[in-house]
C-alpha positions as CSV (number, residue, x, y, z in Angstrom):
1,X,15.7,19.7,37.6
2,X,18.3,19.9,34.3
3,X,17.9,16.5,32.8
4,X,21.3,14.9,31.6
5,X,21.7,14.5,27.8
6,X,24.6,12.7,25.9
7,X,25.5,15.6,23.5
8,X,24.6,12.9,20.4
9,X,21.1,13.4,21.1
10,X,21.1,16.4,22.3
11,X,22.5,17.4,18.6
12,X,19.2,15.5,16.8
13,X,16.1,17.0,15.5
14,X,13.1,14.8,15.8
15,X,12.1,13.0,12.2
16,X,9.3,15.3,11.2
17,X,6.6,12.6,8.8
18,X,4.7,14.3,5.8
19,X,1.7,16.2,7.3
20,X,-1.2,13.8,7.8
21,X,-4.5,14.3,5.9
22,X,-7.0,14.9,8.8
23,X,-4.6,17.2,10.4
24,X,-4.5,19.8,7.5
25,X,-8.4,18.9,7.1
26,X,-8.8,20.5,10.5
27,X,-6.5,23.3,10.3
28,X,-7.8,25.0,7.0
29,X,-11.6,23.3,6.9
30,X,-10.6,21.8,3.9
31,X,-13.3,19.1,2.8
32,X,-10.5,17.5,-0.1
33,X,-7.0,17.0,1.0
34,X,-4.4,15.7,-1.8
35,X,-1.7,13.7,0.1
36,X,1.5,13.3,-1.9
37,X,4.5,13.7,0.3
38,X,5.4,10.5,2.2
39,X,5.8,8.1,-1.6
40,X,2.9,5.5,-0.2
41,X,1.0,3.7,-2.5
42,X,-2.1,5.8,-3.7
43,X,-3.8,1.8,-5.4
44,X,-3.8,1.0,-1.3
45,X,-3.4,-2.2,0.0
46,X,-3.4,-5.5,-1.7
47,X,-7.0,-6.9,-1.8
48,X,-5.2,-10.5,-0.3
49,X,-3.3,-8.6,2.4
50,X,-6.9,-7.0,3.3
51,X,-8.6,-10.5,3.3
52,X,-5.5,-11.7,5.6
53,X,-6.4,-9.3,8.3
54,X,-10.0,-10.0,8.5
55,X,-8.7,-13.7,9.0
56,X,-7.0,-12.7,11.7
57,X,-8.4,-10.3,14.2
58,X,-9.6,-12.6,16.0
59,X,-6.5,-13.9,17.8
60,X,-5.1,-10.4,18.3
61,X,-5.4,-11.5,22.2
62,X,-2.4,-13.5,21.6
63,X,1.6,-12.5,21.1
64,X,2.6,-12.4,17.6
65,X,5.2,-15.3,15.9
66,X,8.2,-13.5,17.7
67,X,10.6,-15.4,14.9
68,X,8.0,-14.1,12.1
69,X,8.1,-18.0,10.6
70,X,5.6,-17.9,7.6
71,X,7.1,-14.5,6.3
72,X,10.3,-15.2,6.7
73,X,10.0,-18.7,4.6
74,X,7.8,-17.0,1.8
75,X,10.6,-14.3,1.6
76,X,13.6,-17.3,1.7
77,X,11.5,-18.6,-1.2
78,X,11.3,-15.7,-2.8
79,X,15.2,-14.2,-2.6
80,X,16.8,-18.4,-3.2
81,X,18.3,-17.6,0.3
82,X,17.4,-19.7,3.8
83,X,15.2,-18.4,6.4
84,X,18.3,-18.0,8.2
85,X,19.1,-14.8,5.9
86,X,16.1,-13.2,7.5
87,X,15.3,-10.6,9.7
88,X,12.3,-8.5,10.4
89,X,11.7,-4.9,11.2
90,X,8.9,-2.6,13.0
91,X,9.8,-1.0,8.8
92,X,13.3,-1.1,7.5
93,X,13.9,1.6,9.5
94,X,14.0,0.1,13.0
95,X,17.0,-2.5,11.2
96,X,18.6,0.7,10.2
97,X,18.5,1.5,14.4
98,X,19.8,-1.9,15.0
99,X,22.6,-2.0,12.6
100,X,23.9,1.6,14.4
101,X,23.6,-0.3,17.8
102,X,25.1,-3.4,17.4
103,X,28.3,-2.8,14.9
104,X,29.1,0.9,15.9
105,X,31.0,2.1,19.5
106,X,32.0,5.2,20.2
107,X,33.3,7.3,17.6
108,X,33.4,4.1,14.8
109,X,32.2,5.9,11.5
110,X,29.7,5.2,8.7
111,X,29.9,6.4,5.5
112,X,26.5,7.9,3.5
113,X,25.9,10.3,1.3
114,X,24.8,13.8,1.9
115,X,21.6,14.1,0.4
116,X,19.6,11.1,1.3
117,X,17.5,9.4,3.6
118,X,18.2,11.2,7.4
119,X,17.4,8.2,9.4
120,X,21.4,7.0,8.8
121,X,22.3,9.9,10.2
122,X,20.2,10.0,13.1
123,X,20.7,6.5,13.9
124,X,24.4,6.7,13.9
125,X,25.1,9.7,15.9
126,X,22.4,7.8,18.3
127,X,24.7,5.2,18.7
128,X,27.2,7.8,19.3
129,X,29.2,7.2,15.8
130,X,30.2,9.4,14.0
131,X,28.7,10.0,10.0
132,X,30.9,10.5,7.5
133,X,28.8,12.2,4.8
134,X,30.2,12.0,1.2
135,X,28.5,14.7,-1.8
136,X,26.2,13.3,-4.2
137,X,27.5,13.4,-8.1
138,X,24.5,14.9,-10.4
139,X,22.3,13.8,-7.9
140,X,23.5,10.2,-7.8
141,X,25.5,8.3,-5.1
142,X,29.1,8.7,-5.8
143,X,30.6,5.1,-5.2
144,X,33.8,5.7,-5.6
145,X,34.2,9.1,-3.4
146,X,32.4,6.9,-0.9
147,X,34.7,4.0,-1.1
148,X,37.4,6.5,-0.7
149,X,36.3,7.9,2.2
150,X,36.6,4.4,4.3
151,X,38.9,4.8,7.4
152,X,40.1,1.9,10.0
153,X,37.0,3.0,11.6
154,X,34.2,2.9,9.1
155,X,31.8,-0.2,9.7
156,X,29.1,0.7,8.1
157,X,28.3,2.1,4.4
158,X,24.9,3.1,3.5
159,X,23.6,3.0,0.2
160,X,20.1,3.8,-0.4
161,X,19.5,2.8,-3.9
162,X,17.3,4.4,-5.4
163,X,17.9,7.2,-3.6
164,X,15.4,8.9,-1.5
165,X,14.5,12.2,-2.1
166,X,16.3,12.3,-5.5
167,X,15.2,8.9,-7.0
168,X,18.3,8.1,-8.8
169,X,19.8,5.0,-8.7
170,X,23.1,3.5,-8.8
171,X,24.3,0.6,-11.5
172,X,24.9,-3.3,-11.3
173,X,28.9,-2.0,-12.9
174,X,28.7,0.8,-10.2
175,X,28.0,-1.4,-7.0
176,X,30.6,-4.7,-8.5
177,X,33.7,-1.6,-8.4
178,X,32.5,-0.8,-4.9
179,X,32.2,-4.3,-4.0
180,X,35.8,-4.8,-5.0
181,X,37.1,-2.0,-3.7
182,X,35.7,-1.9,0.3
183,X,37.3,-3.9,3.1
184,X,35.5,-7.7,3.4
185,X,34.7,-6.9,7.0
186,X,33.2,-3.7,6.0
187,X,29.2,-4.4,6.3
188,X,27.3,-2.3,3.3
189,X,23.8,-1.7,3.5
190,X,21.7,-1.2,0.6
191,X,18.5,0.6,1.4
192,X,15.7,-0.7,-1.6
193,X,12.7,0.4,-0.2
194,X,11.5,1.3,-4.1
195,X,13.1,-2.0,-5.2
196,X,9.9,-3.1,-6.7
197,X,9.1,-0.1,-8.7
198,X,12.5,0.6,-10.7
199,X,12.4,0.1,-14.4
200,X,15.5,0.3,-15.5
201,X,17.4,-3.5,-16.5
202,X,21.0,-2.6,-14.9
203,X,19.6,-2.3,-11.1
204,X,22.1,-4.7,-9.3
205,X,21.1,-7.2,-7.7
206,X,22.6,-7.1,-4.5
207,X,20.8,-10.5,-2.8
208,X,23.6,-12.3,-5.2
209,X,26.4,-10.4,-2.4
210,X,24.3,-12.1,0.3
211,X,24.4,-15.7,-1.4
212,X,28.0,-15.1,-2.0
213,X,28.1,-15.0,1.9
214,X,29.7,-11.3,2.0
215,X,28.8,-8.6,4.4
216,X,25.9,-7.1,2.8
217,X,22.4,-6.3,4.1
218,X,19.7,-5.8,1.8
219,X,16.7,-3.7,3.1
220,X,13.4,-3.7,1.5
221,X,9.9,-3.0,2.7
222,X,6.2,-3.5,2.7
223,X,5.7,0.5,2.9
224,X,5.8,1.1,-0.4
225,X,4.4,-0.7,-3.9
226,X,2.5,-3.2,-1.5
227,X,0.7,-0.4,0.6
228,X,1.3,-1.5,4.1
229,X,2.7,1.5,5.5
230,X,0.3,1.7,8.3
231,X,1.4,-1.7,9.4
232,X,5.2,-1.0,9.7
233,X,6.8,-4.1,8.1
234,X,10.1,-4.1,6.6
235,X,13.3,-6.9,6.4
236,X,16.4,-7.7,5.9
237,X,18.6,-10.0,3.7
238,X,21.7,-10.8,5.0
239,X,23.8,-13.5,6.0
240,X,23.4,-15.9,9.4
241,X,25.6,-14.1,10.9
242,X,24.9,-10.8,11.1
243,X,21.0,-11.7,11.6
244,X,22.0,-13.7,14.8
245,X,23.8,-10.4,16.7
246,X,20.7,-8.2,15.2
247,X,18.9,-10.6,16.9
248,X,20.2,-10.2,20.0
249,X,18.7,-6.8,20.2
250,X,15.6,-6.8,18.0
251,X,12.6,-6.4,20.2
252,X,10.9,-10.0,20.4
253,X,7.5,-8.9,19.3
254,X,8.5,-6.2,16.6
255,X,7.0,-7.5,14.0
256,X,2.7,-7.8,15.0
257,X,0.8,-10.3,13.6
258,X,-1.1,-7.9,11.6
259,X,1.5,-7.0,9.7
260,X,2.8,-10.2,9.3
261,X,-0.5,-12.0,7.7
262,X,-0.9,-8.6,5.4
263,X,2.7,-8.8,4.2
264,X,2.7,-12.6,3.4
265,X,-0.4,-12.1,1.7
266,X,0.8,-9.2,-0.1
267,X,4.0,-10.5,-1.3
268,X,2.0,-13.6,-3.5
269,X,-0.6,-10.6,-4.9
270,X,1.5,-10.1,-8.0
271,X,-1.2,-8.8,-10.2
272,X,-1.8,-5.9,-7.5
273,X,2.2,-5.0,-7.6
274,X,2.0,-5.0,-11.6
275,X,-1.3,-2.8,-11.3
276,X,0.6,-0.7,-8.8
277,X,3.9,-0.4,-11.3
278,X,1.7,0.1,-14.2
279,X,-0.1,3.4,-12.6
280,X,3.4,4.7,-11.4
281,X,4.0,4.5,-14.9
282,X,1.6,6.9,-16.3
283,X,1.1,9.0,-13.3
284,X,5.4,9.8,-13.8
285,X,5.0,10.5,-16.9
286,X,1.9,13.0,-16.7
287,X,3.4,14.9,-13.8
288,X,6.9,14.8,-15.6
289,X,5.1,16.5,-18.6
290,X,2.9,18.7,-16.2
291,X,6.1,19.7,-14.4
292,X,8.4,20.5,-17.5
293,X,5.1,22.4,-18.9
294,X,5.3,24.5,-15.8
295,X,9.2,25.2,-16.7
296,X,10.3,23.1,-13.8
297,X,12.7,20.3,-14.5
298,X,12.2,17.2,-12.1
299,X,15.0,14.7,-11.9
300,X,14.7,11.2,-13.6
301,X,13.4,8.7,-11.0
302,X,13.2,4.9,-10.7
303,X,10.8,5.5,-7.9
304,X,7.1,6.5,-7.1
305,X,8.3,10.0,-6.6
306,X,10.2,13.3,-8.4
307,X,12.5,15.6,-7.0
308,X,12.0,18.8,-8.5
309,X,13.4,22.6,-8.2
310,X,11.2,25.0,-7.8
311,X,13.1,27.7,-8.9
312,X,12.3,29.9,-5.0
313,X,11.9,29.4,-1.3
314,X,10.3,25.8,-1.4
315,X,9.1,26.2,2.3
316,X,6.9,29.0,0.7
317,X,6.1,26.9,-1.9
318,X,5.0,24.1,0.5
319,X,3.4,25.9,2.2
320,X,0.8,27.4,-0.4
321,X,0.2,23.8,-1.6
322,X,-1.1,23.4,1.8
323,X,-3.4,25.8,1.3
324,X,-4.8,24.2,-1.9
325,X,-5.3,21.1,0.0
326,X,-2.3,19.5,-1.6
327,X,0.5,18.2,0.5
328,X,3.8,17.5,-0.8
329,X,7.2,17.3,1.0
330,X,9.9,20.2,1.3
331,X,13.0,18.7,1.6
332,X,15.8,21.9,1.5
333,X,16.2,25.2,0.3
334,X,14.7,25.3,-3.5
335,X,13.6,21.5,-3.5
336,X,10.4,19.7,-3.2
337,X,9.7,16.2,-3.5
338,X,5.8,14.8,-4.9
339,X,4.7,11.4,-4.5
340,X,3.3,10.0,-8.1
341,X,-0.6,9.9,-6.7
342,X,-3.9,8.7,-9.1
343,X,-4.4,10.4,-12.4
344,X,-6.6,12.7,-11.0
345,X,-4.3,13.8,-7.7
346,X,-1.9,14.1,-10.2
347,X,-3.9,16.7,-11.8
348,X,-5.3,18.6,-8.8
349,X,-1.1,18.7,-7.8
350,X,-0.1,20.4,-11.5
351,X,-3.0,22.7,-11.4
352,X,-2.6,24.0,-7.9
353,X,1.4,24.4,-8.4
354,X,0.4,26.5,-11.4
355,X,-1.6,28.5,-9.2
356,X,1.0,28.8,-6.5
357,X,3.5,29.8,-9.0
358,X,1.5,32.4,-10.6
């Protein structure tokens, strides 16, 4: 019998994650596999969040803190904000999912840009709203074409700053014109999964929005610098408001107690984020160097990844990476994206895209 689909979903294509490491291992026999395509952490965890775990395995029997207590006060303490301005997330992306749900009806709009990260799109058309996609400007959100293309039906702008695949970011002076140019009951979301890595002085700081009490949610994440991807753990900043109707749908066991030990942990390891930053560092700059040796011209990033053209079919490309054991992510067309990895994955990368290239 037919199933019945809402044409929304219908129109999706399933979220397709960077190939996993056993899985190519099988496939090709491959004893080494190089893993640089989903921008985790290649330091791994924090050594606290590890201890935190062993601490607590062995209560797994029982239901996690549904209202995540201890994270959300160590993360009040941390943003000056009350545990009130807190919400958790199976990752940042399941608040993306909840956002969608509980501020869009039929046909409302959001506004994002064109070339970033696909779960905005895919959560709003879930929700049955309707995206309004705005171009990038040399590779870079463009704030102002954004702001212009707010309706009587946008509710939601997504920012994801930086951006992801292209790691740019966006200024402090960009995000204050945007601020004071959108509608105050307009809710904009900025997406700062790489928050932690970003070097560069005039990143705004978009918690102040919060404090101010406008409509502005602030995603970040443990996936990232702090190396708990496995554990899916992300959260929001925003105000009291909008975290009691997200609350009304958030699943009351999202956030396991795993992943809440590892991530309070994690968050008080400072010396393993500044360990973390400082390898990003070098590794950037050694495949940066290795790519513009190769002729290739990556774009500058504030992240723990490069977007780079590859000059041909980046599928084919991709693919003959996988062949060398090396697996990086094909976004579109020309473009692939590499995650920063250890000195030596960052060497193994350069020498087999030479290869490839050849």
């Amino acid at each position: 019998m037919a199933l019945s689909i809402h044409p929304d979903i219908q129109s999706l294509t399933p979220y397709v994650p960077g190939k996993p490491i056993e899985e190519l291992q099988r496939e090709l026999g491959l004893q080494r596999v190089i893993k640089l395509a989903s921008n985790e952490n290649p330091m791994g965890p924090s050594p606290k969040a590890l201890r935190a775990l062993s601490e607590v395995t062995q209560s797994l029997h029982r239901y996690p803190d549904g209202g995540g207590y201890r994270l959300r006060q160590a993360l009040a303490e941390r943003w000056k904000v009350s545990i009130e301005h807190l919400i958790l997330g199976n990752g940042s992306d399941e608040l993306l999912g909840l956002l969608a749900r509980a501020f869009l009806a039929p046909g409302d709009e959001a506004v994002m840009a064109d070339h970033t990260f696909i779960i905005y799109k895919m959560e709003v058309t879930a929700a049955h709203g309707r995206p309004v996609v705005v171009p990038l400007k040399d590779w870079t959100h463009d704030l102002d074409a954004m702001a212009r293309a707010i309706t009587p039906r946008t509710r939601l702008l997504f920012v994801c700053n930086p951006n992801n695949p292209t790691g740019t970011m966006v200024s402090a002076d960009d995000v204050t014109n945007l601020m004071a140019s959108v509608p105050r009951d307009l809710i904009v979301v900025f997406d700062e999964a790489y928050y932690e890595y970003v070097r560069e002085p005039r990143f705004p700081d978009t918690v102040s929005y919060v404090r101010e009490g406008r409509n502005v949610v602030v995603l970040r994440t443990f996936s990232k610098i702090f190396g708990l991807a496995g554990l899916r753990i992300g959260y929001g900043i925003t105000t009291p408001e909008i975290t009691s109707i997200l609350n009304r749908i958030r699943p009351p066991f999202n956030a396991n107690s795993l992943a809440q030990h590892a991530a309070v942990a994690a968050l008080g390891d400072e010396d393993h984020v500044a360990r973390s930053r400082a390898v990003n560092a070098q590794g950037m700059e050694q495949v940066s160097k290795g790519l513009k040796a190769l002729g290739l011209i990556p774009i500058p990033s504030q992240t723990n990844f490069l977007y780079f053209d590859v000059g041909r079919d980046g599928r084919q490309v991709f693919e003959a990476l996988l062949q060398e054991g090396i697996i990086v992510r094909h976004i579109e067309g020309t473009m692939l994206r590499v995650t920063i990895g250890l000195a030596d994955e960052n060497a193994a990368f350069l020498e087999a895209l030479k290869r490839v290239l050849a």
